[in-house]
PAKEVO-829889 format. One record per atom (N, C-alpha, C): residue number from 1; residue in three letters; atom name; x, y, z. Coordinates in pm, 1 decimal. Layout:
{NUM,"ALA","CA",{X,Y,Z}}
...
***
This chain:
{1,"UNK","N",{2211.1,-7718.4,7439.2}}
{1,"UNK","CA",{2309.6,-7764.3,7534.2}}
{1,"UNK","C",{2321.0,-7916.2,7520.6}}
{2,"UNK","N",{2437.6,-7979.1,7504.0}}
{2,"UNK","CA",{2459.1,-8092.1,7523.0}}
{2,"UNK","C",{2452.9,-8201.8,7636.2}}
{3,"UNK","N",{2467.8,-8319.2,7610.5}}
{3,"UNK","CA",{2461.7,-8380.8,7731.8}}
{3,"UNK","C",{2545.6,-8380.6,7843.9}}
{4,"UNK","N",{2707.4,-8363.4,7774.3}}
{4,"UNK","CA",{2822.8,-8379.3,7818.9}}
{4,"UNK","C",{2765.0,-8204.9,7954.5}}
{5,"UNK","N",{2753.8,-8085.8,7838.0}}
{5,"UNK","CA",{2755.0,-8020.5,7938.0}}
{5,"UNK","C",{2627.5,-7954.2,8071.2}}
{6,"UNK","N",{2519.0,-8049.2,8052.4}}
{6,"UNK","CA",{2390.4,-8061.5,8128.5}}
{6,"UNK","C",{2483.4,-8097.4,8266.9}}
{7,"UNK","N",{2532.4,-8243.9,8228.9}}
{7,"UNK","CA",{2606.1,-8327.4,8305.2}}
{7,"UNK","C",{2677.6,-8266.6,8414.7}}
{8,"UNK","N",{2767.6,-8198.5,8299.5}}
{8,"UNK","CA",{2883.5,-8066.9,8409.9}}
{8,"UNK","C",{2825.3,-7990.5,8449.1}}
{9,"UNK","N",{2779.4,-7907.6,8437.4}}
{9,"UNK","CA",{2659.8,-7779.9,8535.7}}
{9,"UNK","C",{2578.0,-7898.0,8650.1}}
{10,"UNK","N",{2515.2,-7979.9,8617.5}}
{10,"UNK","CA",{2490.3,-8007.0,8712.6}}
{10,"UNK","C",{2570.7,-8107.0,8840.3}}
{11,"UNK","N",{2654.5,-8144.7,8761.7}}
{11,"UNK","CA",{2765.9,-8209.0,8884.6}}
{11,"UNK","C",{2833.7,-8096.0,8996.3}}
{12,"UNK","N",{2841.7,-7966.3,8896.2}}
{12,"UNK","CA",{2905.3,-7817.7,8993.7}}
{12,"UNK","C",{2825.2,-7787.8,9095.0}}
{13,"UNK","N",{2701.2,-7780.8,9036.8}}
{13,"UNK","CA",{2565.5,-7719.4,9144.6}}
{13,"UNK","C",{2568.9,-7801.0,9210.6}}
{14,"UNK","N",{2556.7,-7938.4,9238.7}}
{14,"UNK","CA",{2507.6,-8042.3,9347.1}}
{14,"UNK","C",{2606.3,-8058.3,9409.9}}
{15,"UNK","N",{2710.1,-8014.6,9380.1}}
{15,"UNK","CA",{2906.5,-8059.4,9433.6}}
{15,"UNK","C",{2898.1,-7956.2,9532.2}}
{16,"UNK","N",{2837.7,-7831.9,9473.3}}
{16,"UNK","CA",{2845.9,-7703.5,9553.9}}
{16,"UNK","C",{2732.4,-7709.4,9646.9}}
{17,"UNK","N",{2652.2,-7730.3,9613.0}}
{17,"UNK","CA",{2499.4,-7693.4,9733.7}}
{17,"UNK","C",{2536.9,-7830.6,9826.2}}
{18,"UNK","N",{2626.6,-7881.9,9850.1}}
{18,"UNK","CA",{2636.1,-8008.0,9912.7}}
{18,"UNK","C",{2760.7,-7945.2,10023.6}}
{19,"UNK","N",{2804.8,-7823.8,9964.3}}
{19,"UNK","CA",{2956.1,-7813.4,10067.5}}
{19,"UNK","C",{3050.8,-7858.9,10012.4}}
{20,"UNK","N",{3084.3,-7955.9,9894.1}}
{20,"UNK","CA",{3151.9,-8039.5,9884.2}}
{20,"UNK","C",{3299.3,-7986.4,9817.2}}
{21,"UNK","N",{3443.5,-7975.9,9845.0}}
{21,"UNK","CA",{3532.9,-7941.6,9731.9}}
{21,"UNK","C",{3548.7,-8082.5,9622.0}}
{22,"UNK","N",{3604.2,-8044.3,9541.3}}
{22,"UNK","CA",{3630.2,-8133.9,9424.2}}
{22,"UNK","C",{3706.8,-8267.0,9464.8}}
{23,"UNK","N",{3763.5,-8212.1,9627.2}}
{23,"UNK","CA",{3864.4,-8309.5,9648.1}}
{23,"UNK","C",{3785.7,-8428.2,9691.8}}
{24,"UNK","N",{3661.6,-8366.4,9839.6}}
{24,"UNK","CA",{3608.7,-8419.1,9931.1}}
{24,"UNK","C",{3490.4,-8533.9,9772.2}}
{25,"UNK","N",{3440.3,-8487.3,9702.8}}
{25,"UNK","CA",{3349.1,-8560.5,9631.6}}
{25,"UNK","C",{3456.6,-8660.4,9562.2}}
{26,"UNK","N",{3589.3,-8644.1,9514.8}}
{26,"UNK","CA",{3661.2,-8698.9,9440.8}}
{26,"UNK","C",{3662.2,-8880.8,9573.7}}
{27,"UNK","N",{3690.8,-8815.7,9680.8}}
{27,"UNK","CA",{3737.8,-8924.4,9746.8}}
{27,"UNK","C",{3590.8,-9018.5,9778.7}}
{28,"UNK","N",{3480.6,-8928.2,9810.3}}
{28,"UNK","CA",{3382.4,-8980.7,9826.8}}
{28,"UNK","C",{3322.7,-9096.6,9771.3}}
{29,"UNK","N",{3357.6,-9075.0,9635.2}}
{29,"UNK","CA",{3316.9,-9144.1,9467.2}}
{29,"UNK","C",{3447.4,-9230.3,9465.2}}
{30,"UNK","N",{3532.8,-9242.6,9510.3}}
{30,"UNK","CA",{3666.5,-9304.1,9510.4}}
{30,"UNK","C",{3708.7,-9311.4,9404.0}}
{31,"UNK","N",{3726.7,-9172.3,9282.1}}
{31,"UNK","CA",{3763.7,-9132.6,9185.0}}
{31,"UNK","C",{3907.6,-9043.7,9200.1}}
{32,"UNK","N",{3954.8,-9009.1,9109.3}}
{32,"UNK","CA",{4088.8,-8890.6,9162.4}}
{32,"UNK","C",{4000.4,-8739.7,9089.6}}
{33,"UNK","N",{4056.2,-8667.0,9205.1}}
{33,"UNK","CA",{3994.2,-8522.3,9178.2}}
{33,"UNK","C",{4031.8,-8496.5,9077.8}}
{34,"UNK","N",{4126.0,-8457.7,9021.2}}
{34,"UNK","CA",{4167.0,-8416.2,8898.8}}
{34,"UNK","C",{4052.0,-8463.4,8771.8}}
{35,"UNK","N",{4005.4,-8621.7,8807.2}}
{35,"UNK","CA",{3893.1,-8620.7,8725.3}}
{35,"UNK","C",{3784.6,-8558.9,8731.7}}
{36,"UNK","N",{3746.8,-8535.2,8866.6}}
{36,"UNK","CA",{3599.4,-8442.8,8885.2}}
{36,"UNK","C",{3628.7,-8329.7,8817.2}}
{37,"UNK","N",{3744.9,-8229.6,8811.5}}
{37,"UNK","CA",{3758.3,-8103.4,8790.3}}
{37,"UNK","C",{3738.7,-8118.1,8577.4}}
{38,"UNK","N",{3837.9,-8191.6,8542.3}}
{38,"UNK","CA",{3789.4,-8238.0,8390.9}}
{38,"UNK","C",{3636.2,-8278.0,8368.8}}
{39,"UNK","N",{3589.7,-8335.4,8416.3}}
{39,"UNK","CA",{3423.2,-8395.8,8408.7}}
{39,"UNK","C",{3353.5,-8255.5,8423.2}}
{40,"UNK","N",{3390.6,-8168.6,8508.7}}
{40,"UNK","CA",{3314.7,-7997.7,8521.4}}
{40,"UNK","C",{3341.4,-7939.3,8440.3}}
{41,"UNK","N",{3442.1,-7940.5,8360.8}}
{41,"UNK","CA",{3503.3,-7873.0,8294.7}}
{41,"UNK","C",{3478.2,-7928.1,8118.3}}
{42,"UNK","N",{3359.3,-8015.5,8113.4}}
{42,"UNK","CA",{3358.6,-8094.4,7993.7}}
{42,"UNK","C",{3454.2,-8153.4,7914.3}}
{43,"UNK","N",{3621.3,-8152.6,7951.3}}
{43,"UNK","CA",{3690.9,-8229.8,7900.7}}
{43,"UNK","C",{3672.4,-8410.0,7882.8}}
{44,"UNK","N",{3647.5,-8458.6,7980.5}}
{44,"UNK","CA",{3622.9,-8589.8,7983.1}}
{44,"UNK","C",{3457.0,-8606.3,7999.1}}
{45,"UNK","N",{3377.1,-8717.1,7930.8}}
{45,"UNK","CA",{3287.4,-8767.3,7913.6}}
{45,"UNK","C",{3255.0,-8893.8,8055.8}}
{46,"UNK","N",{3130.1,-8861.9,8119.3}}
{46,"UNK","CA",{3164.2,-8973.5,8260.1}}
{46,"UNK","C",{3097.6,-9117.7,8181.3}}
{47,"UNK","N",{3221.8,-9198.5,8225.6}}
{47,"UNK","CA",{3083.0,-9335.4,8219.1}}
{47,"UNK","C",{3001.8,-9377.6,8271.3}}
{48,"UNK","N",{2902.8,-9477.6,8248.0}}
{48,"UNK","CA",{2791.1,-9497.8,8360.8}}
{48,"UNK","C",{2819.1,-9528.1,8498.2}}
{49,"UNK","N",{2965.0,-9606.0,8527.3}}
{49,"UNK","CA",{3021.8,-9666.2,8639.4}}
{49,"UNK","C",{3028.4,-9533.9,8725.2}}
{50,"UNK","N",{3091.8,-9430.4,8652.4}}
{50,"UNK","CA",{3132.7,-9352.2,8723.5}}
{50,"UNK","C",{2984.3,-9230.6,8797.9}}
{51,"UNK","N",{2905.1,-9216.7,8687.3}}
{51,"UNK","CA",{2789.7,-9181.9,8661.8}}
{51,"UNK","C",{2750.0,-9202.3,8840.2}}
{52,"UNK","N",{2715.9,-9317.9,8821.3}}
{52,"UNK","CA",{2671.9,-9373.7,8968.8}}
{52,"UNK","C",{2765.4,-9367.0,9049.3}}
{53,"UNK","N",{2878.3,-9378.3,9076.3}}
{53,"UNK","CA",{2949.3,-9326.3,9192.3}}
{53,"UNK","C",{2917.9,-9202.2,9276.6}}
{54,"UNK","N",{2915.5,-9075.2,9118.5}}
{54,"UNK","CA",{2929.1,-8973.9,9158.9}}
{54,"UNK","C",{2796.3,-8952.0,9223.0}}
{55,"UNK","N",{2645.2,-8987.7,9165.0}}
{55,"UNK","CA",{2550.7,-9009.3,9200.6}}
{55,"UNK","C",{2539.4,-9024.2,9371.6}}
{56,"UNK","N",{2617.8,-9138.9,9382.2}}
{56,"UNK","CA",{2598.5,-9189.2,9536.8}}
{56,"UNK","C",{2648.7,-9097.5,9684.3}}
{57,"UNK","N",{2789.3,-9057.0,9581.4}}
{57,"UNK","CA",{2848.1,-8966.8,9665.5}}
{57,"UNK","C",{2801.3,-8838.1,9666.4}}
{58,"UNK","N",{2692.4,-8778.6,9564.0}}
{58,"UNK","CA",{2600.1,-8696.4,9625.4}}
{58,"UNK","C",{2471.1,-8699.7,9693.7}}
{59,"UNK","N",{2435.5,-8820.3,9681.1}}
{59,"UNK","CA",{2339.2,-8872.4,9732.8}}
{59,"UNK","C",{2186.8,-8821.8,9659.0}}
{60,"UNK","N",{2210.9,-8859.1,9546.4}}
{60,"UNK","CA",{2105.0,-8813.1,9449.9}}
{60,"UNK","C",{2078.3,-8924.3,9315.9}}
{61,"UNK","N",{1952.0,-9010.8,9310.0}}
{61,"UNK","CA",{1973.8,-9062.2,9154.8}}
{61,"UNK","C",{2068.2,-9033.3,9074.6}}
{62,"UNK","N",{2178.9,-9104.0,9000.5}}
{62,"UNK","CA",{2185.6,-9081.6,8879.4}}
{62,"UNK","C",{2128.0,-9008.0,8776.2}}
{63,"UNK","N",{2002.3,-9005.6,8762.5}}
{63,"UNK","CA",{1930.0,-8934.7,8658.0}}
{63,"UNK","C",{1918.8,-8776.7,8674.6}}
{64,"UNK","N",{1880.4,-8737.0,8826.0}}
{64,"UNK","CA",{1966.6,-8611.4,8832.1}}
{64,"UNK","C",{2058.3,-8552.9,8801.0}}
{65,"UNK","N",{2159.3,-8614.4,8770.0}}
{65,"UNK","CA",{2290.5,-8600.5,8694.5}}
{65,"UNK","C",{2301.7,-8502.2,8576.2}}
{66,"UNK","N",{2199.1,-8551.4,8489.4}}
{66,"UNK","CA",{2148.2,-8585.0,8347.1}}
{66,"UNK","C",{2067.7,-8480.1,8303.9}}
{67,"UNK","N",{1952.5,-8467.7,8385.9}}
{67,"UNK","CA",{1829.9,-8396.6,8427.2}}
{67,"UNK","C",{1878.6,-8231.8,8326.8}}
{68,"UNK","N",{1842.1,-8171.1,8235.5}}
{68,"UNK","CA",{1791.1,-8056.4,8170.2}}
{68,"UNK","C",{1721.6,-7990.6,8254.4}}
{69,"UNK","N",{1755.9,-7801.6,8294.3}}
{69,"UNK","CA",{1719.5,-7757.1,8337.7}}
{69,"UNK","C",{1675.8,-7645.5,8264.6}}
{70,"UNK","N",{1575.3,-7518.5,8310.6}}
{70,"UNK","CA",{1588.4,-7417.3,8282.6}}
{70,"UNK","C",{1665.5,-7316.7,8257.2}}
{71,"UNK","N",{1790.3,-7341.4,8384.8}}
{71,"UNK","CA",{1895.7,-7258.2,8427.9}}
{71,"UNK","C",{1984.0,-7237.6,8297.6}}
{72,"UNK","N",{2031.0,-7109.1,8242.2}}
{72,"UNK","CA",{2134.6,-7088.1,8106.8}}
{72,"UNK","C",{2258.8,-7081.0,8177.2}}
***
């Protein structure tokens, strides 16, 4: 599994176990949703700026983000 898509699985799970729609995290991160849904979707690659936004607006390190799991 790649990084790009570690990244996306785990932005879904934490987006989701948070309550959050794509919209509510989009605004949170003061990003446009349409990007969150591409970033889940592995079309777009996040940058670090954004990295940490999204981070904040879940309220989780950055490195969680990132983080390799067991889960297939």
């Amino acid at each position: 599994m790649d990084i790009r898509e570690v990244f996306a699985q785990n932005l879904r799970r934490l987006r989701r176990a948070k309550g959050l729609s794509q919209e509510e995290l989009a605004y949170r991160a003061d990003i446009d949703r349409t990007y969150v849904s591409l970033l889940e979707r592995r079309v777009y690659s996040a940058s670090i700026d954004i990295l940490a936004k999204l981070a904040e607006a879940l309220e989780v390190a950055p490195d969680v983000l990132l983080k390799r799991t067991n889960r297939k």
